[in-house]
VEXPAFI-578021 format. One record per residue: x, y, z of N, C-alpha, C in turn; residue number from 0; residue in one letter; chain. Coordinates in steps of 0.1 Angstrom, whole numbers, plus 5000, padded with zeros to 4 digits. Each point is the difference from the previous one (the first is absolute). Example, Ala and Ser with C-alpha at 12.3 -4.5 7.8 and 13.67 -1.06 7.14 Angstrom:
# residues 2
REC neast nnorth  nup caeast canorth caup ceast cnorth  cup   n res chain
REC  5132   4943 5078   4991    5012 5000  5009   5012 5000   0   a     A
REC  4996   5011 4993   5009    5011 5000  4992   5011 5008   1   s     A
# end
This chain:
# residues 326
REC neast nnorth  nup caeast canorth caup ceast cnorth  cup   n res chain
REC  5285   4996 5252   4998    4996 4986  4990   5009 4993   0   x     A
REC  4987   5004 5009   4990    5004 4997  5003   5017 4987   1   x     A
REC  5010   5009 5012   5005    5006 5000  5008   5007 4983   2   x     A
REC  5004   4983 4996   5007    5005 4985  4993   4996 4990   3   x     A
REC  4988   4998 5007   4989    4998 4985  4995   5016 4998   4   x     A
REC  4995   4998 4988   4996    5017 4993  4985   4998 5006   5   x     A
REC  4996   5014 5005   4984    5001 5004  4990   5003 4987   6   x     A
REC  4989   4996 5002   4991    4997 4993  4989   5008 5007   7   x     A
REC  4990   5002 4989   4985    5006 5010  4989   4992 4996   8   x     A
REC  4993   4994 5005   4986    4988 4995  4988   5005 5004   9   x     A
REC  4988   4999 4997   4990    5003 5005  5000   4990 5012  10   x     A
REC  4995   4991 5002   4997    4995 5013  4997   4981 4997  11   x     A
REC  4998   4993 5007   5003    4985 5009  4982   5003 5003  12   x     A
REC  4995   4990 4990   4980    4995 5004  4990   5000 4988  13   x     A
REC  4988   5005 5004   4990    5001 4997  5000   5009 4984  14   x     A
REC  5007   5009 5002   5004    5009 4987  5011   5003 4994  15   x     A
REC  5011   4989 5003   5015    5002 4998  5000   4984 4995  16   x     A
REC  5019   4998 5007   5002    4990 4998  4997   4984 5007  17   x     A
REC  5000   4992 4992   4995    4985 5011  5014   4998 5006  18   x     A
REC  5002   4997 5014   5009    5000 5010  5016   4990 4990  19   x     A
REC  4989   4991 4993   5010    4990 5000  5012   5003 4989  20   x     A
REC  4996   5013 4994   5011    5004 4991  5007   5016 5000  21   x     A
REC  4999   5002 5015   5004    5014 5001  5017   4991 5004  22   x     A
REC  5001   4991 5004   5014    4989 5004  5009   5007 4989  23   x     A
REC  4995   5001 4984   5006    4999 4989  5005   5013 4998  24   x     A
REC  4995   5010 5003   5004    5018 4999  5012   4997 5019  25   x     A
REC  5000   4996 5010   5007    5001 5010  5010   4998 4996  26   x     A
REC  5001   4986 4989   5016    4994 4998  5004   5008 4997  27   x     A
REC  5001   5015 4990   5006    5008 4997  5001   5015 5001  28   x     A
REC  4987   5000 5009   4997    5017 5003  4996   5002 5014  29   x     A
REC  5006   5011 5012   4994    5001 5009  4985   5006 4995  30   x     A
REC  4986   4997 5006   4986    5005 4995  4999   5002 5013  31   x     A
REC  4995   5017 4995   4991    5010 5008  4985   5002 4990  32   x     A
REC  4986   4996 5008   4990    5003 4999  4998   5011 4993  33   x     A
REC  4988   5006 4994   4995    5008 4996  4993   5011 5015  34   x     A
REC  4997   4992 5006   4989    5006 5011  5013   5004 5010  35   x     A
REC  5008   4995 5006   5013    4998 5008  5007   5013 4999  36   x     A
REC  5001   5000 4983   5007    5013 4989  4993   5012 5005  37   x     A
REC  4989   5001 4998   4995    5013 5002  4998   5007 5014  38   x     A
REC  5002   4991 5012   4999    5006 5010  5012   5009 5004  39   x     A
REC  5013   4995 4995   5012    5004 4999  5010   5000 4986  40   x     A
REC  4995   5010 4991   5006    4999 4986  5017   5002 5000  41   x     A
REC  5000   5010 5008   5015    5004 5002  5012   4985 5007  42   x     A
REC  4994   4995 5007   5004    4991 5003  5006   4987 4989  43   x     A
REC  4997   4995 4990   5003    4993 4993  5003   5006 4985  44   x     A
REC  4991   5012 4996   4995    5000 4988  5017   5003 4991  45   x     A
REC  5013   5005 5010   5012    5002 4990  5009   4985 4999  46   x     A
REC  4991   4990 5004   5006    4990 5000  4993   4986 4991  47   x     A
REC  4988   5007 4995   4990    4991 4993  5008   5004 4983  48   x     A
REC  5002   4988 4994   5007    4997 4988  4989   4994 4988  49   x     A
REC  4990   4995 5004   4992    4988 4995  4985   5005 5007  50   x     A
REC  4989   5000 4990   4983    4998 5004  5001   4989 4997  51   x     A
REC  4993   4992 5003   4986    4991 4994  4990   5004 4997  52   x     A
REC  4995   4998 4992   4985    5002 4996  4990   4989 5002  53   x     A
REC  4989   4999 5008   4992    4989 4996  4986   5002 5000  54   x     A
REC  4992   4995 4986   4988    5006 5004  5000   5018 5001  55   x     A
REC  5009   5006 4991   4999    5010 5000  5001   5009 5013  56   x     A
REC  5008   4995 5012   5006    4999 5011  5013   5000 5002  57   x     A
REC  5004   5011 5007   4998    5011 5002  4998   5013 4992  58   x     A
REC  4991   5011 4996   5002    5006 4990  5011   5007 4997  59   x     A
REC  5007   5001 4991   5014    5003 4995  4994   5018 4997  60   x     A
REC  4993   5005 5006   5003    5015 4996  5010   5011 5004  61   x     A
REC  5001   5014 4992   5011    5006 4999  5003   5004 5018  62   x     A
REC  4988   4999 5007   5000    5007 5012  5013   4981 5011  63   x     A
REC  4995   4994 4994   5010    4987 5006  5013   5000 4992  64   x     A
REC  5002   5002 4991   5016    4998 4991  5008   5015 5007  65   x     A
REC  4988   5011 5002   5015    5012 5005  5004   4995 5013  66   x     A
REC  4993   4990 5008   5008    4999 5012  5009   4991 4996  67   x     A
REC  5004   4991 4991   5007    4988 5000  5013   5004 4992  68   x     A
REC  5013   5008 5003   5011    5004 4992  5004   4987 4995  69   x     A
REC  5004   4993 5009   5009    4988 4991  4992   4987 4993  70   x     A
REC  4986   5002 4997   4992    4992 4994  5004   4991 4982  71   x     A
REC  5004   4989 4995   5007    4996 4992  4987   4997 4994  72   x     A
REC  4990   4992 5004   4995    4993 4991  4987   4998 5008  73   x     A
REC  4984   5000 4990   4989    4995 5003  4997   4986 4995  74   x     A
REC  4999   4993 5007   4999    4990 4994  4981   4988 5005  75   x     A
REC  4998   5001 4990   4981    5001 4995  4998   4985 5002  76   x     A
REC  4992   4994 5002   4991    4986 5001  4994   4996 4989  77   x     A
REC  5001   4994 4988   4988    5003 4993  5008   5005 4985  78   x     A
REC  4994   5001 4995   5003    5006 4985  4994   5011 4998  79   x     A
REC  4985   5007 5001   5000    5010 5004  5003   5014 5004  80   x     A
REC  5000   5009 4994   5008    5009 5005  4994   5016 5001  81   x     A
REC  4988   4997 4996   4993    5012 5002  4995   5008 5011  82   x     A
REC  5006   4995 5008   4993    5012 5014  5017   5002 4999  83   x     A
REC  5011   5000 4993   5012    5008 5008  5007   5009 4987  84   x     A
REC  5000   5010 5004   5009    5011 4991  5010   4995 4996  85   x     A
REC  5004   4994 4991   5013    4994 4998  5009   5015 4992  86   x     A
REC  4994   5006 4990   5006    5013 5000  5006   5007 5008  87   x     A
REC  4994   5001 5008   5005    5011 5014  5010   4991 5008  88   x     A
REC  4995   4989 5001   5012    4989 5016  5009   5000 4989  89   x     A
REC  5004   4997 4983   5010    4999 4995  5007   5014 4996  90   x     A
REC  4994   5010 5005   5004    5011 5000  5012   5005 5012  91   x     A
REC  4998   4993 5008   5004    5001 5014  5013   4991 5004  92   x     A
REC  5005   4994 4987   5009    4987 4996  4994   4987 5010  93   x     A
REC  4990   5000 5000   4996    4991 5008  4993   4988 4988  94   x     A
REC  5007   4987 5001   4991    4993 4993  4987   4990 5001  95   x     A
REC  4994   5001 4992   4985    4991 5000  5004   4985 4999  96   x     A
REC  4992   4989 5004   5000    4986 4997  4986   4996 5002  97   x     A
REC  5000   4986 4989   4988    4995 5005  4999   4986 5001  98   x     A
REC  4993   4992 4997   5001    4987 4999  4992   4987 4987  99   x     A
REC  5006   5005 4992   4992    4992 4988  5006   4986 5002 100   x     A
REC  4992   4988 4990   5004    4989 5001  4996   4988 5011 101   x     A
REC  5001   5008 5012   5000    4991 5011  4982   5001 5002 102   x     A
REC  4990   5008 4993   4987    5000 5003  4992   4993 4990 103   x     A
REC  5006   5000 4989   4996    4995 4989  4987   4991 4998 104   x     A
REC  5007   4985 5009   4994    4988 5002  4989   5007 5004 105   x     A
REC  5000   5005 5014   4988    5001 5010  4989   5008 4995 106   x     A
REC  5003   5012 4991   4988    5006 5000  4995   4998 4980 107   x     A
REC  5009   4993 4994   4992    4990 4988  4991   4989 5006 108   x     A
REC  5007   4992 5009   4987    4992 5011  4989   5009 5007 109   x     A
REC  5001   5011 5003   4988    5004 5002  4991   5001 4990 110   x     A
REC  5006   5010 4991   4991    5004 4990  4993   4988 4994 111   x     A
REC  5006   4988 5001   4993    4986 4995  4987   4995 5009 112   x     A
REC  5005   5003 5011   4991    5002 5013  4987   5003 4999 113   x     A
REC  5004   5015 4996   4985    5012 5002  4996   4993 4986 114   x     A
REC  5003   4993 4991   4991    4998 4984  5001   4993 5007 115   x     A
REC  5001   4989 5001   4991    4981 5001  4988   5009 5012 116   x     A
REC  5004   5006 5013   4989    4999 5010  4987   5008 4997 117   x     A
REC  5004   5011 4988   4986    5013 4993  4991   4986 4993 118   x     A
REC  5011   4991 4992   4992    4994 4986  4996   4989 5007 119   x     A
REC  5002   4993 5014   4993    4992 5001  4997   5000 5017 120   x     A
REC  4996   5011 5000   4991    5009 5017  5002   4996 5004 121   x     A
REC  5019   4992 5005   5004    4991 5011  4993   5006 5016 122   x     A
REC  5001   5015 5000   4998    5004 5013  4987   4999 5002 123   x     A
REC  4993   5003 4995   4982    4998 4996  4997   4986 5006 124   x     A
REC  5005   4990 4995   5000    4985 4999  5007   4999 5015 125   x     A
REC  5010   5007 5007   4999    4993 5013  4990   5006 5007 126   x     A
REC  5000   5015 5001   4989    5010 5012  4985   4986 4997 127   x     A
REC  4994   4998 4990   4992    4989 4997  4998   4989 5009 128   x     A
REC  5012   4993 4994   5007    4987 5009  5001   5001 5017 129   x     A
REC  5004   5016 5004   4999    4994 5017  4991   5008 5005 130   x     A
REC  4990   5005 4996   4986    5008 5002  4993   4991 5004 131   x     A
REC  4994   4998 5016   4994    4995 5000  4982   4993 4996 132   x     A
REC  4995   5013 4995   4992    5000 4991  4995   4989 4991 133   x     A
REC  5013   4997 4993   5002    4996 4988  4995   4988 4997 134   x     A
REC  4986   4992 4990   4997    4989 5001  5000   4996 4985 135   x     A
REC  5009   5007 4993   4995    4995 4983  5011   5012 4995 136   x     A
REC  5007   4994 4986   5009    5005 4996  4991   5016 4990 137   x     A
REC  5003   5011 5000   4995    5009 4990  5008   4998 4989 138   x     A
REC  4992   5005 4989   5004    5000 4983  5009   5013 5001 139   x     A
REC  5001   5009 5010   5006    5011 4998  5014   5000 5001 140   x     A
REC  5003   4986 5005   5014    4998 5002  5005   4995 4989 141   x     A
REC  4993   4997 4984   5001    4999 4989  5014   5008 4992 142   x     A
REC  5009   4996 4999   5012    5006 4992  5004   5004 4992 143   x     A
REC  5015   5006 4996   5005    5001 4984  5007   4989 5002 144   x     A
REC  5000   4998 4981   5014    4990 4999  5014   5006 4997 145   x     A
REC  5009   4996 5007   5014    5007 4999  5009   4994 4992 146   x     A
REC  4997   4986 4996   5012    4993 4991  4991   4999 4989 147   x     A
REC  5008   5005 4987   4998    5002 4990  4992   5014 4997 148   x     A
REC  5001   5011 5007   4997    5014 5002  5015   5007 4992 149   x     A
REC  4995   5010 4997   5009    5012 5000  5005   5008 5009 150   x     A
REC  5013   5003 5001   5004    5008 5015  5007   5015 4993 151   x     A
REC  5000   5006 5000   5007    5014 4999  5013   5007 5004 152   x     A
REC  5008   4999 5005   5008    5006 5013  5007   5009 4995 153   x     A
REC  4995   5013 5006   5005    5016 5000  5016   5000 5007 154   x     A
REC  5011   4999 4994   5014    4998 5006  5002   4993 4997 155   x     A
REC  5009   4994 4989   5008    4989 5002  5013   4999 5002 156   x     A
REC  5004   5004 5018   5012    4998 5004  5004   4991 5007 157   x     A
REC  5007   5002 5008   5004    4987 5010  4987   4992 5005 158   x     A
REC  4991   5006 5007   4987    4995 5005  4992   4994 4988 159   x     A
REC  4995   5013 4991   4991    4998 4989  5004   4986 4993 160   x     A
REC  5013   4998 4997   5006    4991 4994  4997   4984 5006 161   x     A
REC  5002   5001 5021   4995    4989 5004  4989   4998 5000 162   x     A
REC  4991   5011 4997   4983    4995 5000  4998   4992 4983 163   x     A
REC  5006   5005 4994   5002    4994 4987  5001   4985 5006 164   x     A
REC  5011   5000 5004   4999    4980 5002  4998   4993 5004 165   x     A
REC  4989   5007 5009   4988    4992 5011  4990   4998 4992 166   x     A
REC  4998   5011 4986   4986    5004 4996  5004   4988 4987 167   x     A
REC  5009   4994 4999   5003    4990 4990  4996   4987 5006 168   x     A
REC  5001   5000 5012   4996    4990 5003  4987   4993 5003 169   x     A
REC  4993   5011 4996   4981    4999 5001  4998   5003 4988 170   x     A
REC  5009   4994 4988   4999    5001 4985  4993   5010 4994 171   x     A
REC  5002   5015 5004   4996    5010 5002  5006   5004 4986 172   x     A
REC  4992   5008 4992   5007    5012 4990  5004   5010 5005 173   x     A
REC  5012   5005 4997   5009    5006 5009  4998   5018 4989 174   x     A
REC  4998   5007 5004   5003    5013 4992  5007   5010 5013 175   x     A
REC  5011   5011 4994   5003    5006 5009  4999   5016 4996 176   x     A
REC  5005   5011 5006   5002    5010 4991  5008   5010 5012 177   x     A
REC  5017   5001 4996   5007    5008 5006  5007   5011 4992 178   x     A
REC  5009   5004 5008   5005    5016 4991  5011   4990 4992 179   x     A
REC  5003   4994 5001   5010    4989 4993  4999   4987 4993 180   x     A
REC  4997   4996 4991   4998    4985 4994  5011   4991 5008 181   x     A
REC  4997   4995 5006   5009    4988 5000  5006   4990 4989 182   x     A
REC  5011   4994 5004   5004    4992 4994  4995   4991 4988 183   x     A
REC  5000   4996 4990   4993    4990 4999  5005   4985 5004 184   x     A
REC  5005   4995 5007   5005    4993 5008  4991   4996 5012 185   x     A
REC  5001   5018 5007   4993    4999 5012  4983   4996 4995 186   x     A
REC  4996   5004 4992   4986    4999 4994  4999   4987 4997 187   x     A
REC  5003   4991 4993   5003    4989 4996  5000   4989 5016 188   x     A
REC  5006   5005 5008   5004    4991 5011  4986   4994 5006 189   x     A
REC  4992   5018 5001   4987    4999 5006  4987   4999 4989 190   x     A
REC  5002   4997 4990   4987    5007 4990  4994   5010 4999 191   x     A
REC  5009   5009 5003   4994    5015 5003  4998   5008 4986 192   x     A
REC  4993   5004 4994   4998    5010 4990  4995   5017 5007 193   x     A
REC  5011   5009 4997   5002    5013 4996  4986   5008 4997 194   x     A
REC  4999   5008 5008   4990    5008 4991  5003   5017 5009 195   x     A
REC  5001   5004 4985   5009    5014 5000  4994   5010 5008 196   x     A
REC  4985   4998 4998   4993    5012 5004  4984   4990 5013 197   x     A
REC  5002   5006 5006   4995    4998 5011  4983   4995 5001 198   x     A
REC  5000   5007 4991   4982    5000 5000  4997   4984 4990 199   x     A
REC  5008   4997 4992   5002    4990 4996  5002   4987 5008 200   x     A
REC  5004   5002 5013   5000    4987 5010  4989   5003 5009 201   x     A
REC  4997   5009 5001   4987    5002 5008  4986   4998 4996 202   x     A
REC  5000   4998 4987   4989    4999 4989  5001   4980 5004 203   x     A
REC  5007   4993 4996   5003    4989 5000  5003   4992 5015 204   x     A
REC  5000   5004 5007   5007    4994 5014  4987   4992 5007 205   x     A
REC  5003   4994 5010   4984    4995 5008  5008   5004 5012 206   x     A
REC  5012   4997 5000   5004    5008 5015  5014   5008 4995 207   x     A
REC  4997   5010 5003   5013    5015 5002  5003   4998 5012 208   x     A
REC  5018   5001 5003   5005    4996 5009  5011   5015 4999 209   x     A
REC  5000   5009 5008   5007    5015 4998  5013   4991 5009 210   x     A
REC  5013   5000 4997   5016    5003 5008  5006   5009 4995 211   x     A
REC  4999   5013 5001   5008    5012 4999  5007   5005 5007 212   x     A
REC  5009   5008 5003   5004    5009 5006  4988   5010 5002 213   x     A
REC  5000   5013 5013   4995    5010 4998  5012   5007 4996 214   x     A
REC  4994   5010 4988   4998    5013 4993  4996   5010 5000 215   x     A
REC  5006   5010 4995   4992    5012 4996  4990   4990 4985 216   x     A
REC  5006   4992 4990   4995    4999 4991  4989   4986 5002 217   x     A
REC  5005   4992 5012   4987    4992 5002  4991   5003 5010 218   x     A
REC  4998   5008 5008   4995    5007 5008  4981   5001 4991 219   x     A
REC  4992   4992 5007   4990    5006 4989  4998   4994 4990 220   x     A
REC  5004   4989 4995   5005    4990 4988  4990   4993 5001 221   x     A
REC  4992   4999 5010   4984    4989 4994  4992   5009 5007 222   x     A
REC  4993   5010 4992   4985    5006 5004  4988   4996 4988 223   x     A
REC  4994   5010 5005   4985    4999 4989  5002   4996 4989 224   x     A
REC  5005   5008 4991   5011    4990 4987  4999   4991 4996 225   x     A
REC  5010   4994 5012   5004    4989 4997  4995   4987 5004 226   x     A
REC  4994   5002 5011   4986    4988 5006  4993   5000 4991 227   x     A
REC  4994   5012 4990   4987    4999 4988  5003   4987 4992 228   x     A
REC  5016   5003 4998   5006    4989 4988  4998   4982 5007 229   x     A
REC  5001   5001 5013   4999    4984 5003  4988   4997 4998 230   x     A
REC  5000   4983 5001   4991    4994 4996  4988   4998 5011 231   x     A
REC  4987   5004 5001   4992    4997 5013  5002   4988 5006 232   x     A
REC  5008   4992 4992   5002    4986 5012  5015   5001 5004 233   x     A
REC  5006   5014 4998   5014    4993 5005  4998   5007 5012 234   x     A
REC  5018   4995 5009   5004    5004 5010  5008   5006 5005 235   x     A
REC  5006   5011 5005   5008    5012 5002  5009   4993 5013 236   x     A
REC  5015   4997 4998   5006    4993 5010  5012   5014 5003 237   x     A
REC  5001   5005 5013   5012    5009 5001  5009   4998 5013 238   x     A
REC  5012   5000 4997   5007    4995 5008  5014   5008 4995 239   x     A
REC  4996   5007 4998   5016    5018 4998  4994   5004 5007 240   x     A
REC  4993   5012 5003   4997    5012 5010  4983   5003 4996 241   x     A
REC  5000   5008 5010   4982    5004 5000  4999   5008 4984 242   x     A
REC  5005   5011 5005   5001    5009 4991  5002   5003 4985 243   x     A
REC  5007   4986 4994   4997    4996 4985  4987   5003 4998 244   x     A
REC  4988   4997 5008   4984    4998 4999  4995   5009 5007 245   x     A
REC  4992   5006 4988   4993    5011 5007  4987   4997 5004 246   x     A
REC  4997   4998 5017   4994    4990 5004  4986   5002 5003 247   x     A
REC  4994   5018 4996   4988    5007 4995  4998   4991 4989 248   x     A
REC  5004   5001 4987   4998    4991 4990  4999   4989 5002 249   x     A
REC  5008   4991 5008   4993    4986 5003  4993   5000 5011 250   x     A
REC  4998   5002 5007   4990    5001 5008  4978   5000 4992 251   x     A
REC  5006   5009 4990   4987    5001 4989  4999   4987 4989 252   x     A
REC  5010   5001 4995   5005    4986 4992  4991   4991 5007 253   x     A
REC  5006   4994 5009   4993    4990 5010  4986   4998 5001 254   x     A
REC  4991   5013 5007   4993    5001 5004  4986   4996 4987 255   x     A
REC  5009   5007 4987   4990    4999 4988  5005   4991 4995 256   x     A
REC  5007   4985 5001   5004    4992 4992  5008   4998 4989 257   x     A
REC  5007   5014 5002   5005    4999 4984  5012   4990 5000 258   x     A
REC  5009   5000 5012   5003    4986 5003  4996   4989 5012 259   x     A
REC  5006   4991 5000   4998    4991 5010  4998   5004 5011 260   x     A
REC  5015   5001 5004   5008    4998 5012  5009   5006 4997 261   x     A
REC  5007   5003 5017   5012    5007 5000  5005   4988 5013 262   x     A
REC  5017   5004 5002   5006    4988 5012  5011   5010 4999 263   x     A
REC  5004   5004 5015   5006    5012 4999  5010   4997 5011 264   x     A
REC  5013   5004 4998   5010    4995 5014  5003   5012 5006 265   x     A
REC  4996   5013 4987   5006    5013 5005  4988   5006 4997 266   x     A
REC  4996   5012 5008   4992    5012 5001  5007   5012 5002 267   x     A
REC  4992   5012 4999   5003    5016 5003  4991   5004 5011 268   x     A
REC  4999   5005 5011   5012    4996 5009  5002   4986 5007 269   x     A
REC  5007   4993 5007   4998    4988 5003  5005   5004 5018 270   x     A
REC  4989   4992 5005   4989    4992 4997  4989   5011 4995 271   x     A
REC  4989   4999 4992   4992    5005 4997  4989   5005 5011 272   x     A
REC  4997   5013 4996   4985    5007 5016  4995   4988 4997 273   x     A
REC  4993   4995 5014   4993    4986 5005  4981   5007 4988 274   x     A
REC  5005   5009 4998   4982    5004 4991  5001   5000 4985 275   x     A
REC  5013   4998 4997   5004    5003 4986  4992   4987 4989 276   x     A
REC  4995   5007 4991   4988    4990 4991  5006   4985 4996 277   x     A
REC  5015   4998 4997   5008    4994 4994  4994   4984 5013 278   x     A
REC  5002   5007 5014   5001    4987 5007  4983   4996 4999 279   x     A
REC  4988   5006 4998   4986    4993 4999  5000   4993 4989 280   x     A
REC  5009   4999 4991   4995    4998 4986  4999   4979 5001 281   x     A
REC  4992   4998 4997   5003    4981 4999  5008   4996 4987 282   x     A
REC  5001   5002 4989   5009    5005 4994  5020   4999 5002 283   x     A
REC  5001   5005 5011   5013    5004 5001  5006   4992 5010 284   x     A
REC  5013   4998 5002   5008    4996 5009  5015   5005 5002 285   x     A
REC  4996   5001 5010   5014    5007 5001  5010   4994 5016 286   x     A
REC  5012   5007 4999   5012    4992 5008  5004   5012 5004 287   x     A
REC  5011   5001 5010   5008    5012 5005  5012   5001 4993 288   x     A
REC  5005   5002 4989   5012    5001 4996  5010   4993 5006 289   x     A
REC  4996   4979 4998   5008    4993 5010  5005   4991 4988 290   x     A
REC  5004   5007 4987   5005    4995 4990  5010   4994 5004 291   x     A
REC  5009   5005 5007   5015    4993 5004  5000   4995 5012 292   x     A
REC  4987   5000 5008   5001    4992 5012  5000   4988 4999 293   x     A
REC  5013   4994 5003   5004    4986 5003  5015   5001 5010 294   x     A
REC  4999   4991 5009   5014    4999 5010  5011   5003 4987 295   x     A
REC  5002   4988 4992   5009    5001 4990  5005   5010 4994 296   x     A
REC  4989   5006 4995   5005    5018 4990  5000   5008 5010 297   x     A
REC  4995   4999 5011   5005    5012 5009  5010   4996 5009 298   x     A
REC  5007   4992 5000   5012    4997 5007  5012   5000 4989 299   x     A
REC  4994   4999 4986   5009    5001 4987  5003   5016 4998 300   x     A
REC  4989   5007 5002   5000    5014 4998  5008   5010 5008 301   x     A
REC  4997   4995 5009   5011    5010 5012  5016   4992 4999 302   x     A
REC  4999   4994 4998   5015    4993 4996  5007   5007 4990 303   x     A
REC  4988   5005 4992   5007    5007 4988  5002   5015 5003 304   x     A
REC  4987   5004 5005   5006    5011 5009  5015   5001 5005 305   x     A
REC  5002   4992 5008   5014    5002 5008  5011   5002 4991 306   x     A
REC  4998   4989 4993   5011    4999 4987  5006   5013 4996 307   x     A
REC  4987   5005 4992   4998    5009 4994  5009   5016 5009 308   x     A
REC  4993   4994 5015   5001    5013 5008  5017   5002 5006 309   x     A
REC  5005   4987 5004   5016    4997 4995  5008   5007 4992 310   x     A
REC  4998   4996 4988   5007    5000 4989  5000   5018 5003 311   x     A
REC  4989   5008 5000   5000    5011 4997  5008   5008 5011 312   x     A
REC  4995   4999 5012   5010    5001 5011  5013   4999 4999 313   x     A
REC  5004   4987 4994   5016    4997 4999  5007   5010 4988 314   x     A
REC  4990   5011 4991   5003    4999 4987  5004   4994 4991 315   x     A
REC  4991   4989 4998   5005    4992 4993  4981   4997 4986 316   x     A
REC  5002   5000 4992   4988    4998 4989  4987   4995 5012 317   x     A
REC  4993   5004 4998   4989    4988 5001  4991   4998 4995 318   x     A
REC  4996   4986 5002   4997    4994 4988  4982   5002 4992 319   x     A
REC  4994   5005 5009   4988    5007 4997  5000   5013 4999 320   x     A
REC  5007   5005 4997   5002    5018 5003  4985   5005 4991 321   x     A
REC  4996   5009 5003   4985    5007 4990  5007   5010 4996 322   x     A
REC  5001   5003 4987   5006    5009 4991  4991   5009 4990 323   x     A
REC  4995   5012 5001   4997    5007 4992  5001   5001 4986 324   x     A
REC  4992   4994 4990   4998    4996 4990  5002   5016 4989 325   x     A
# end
């Protein structure tokens, strides 16, 4: 049976791949050959591999891996995300791109709600405190922001941006957004969200900026010196798109001189950050490993979509996330 499934190439089963319990869900439909497995013997599998996975930016899809793979149909990506892969060049190759929107949505709007409640009220501060043994009397340093009835900002208002919208409604939050698109007024209405066209305009106003972008060439850089000048010294810089929106020279100084708050960060440039890099001394800051979609659920939802996705394209047939060059 194994035999008339189409082969696949994955990075790897652990520690930096996948959690065992959902590699089950790529078997139902693809024989999977490793990444590590692959390269000891390329010639061996590589005219029979139809299907990547991508995970975590795993395995790297470059030109020197696509010339060994002739009958390669489709990359299919983890994540929404899509900037570490040439989509020009692999769609050049008739090979198609996919990703996985939708199915992350929930998890990493719950984060981003995450990193603001834990900056504005030094949840993590308040435990290291709590089980120190040290500890005989509460400090005033664990003194907080208030989040309900604050203003929130959110740079993106798409699928994600949109759910942070209706988390941020629920801590009776003023809602302002500012994307390349007005939304609805429907969608606005739903959340109490008010539009604001130009950027520096929600950043002037906000107590917490919350960035969900895409990376860009055109967002790439989208919060430096600039644009930290414009926040308010008491707000707080929440990112949960990519390192790289933030030029993290500029916040790093931001920080250091108060011109804002705080920052609560799920993504950095590079990740994980040099163990010496200023960002992790700062008290100030918090940060996470880009574990915005870590949950069993969205990563057992995600590769599901993968397959889907990785199916359809194999079979020639649409699929349903295809990434199309705009």
């Amino acid at each position: 049976m194994a035999e008339t499934k189409p082969w696949a190439l994955f990075s790897e089963v652990g520690e930096n791949g996948y959690l065992e319990d959902v590699v089950c869900i790529m078997e139902k439909h693809f024989q999977l050959v490793c990444h590590k497995d692959f390269l000891q013997n390329p010639t061996l599998h590589a005219p029979k591999i139809q299907a990547v996975f991508v995970w975590n930016a795993l395995p790297e899809v470059e030109p020197s891996l696509l010339r060994l793979l002739p009958s390669l149909k489709v990359v299919a990506n983890g994540g929404v995300g899509i900037d570490h892969l040439d989509v020009a060049y692999i769609s050049s190759l008739g090979v198609k791109v996919t990703n996985t929107p939708d199915v992350v949505n929930n998890a990493t709007a719950d984060m981003a709600m995450g990193l603001l409640l834990a900056s504005a009220r030094k949840i993590v501060e308040g435990h290291q405190v709590s089980v120190d043994p040290k500890t005989t009397h509460i400090p005033q340093c664990l003194m907080g922001v208030e989040v309900s009835g604050s203003t929130v900002g959110i740079v993106g208002m798409g699928r994600i941006g949109y759910k942070v919208a209706q988390r941020s409604r629920g801590f009776d939050m003023k809602i302002l957004y500012h994307n390349r698109s007005r939304r609805s007024v429907d969608d606005e209405e739903a959340v109490g969200a008010t539009y604001c066209q130009k950027i520096d305009d929600l950043l002037r106003e906000s107590d917490f900026v919350v960035l969900v972008v895409n990376l860009t060439a055109e967002t790439t850089g989208l919060i430096g010196q600039r644009e930290l000048s414009l926040m308010k010294p008491t707000a707080t810089l929440v990112n949960v798109s990519r390192g790289l929106v933030v030029d993290q020279d500029a916040l790093v100084k931001a920080l250091q001189a108060g011109t804002i708050r705080a920052a609560a960060l799920d993504v950095t440039y590079p990740e994980p950050l040099p163990r010496n890099h200023p960002l992790l001394r700062l008290p100030n800051v918090l940060i996470t490993p880009h574990v915005g979609t870590n949950t069993y659920t969205t990563t057992r939802n995600m590769v599901q979509r993968m397959v889907d996705n990785a199916v359809a394209a194999v079979k020639g047939q649409p699929a349903r996330d295809e990434v199309t060059l705009k």
